[in-house]
ZAMARGU-4260 file (C-alpha; in steps of 0.2 Angstrom, whole numbers, plus 5000, padded with zeros to 4 digits):
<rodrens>
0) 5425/4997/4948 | 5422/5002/4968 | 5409/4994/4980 | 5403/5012/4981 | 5400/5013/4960
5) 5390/4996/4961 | 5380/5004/4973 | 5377/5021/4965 | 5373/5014/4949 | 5353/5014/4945
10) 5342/4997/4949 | 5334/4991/4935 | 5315/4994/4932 | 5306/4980/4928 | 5287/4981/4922
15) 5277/4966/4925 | 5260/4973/4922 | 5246/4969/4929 | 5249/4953/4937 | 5238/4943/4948
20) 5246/4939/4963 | 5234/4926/4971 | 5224/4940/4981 | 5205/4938/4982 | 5192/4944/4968
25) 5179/4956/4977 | 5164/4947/4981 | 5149/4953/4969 | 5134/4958/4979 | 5120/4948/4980
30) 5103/4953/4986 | 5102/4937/4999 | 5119/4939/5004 | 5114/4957/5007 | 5098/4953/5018
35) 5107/4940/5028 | 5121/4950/5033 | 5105/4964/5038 | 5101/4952/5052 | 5116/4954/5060
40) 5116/4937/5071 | 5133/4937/5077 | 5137/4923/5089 | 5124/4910/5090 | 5124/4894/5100
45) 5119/4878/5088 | 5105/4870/5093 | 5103/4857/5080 | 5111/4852/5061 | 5104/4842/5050
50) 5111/4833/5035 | 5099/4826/5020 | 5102/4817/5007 | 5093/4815/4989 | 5096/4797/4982
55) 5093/4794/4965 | 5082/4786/4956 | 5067/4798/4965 | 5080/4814/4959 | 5096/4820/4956
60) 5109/4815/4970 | 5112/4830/4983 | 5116/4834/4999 | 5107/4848/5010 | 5111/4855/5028
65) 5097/4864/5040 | 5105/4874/5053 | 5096/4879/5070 | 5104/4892/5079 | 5096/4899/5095
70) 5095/4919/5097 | 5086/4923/5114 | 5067/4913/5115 | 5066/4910/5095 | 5075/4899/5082
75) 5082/4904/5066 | 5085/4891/5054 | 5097/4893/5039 | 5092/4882/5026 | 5107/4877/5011
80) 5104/4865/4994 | 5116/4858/4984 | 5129/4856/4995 | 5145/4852/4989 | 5164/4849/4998
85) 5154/4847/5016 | 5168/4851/5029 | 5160/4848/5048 | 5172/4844/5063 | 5169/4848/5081
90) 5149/4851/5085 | 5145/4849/5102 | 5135/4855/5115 | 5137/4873/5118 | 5146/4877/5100
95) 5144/4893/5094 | 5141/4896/5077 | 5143/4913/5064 | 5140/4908/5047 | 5147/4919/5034
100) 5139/4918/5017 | 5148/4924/5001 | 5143/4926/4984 | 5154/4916/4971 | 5141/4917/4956
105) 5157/4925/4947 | 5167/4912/4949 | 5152/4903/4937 | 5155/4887/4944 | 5141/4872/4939
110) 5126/4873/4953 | 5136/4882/4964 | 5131/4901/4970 | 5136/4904/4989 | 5150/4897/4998
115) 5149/4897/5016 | 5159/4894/5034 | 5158/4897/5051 | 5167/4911/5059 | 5170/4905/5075
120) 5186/4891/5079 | 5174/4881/5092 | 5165/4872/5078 | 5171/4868/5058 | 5157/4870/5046
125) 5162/4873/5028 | 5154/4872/5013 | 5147/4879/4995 | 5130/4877/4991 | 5118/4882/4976
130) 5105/4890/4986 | 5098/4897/5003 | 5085/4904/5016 | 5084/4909/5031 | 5070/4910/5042
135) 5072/4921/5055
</rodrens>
């Protein structure tokens, strides 16, 4: 058989359904996930972060983290419970901070709800939590 016969020859059709290829699962929307995003508070320097623990035997073990972030003359303070696999690297004067929140109730992980990060390279903040406000 020619080169030129190998290559005339059909390719083989191979059907591998549906396949999940790693990509990310749509996030399900979440009515506190919604109203956040509806403050729209973009870039924000930090102007305090606070990390609390709950020690046993008063309660359960936990961690939770009270973000300050200055927009103009006011303050608005983000406020997460239930803090698990805290990631926080490079917080200094002047860091700039835009948290994302997502919704990860579909992932139905034990106490967890929201996972959240910082959108900006100045400053790591990471996280999932079980709960949140904001107080703006």
């Amino acid at each position: 058989m020619s080169v030129m016969a190998i290559f005339r020859q059909p390719l083989p059709i191979y059907d591998f359904g549906s396949v999940d290829c790693g990509a990310p699962k749509p996030m399900s929307t979440d009515a506190k996930v919604e109203k956040y995003e509806a403050l729209r508070l973009g870039y924000l320097p930090v102007a305090a972060l606070t990390i609390r623990h709950t020690i046993p035997p008063t309660s359960h073990a936990g961690q939770s983290l009270t973000l300050e972030l200055l927009k103009a003359e006011q303050t608005v303070l983000l406020r997460f419970r239930g803090l698990q696999q805290l990631r926080l690297a490079d917080l200094g004067p002047g860091s700039l901070c835009l948290p994302t929140i997502l919704s990860v109730a579909q992932d139905q992980w034990e106490g967890i709800r929201y996972r959240v990060f910082n959108g900006e390279q100045d400053l790591t903040l990471s996280f999932y939590c079980a709960d949140f406000e904001v107080s703006a």
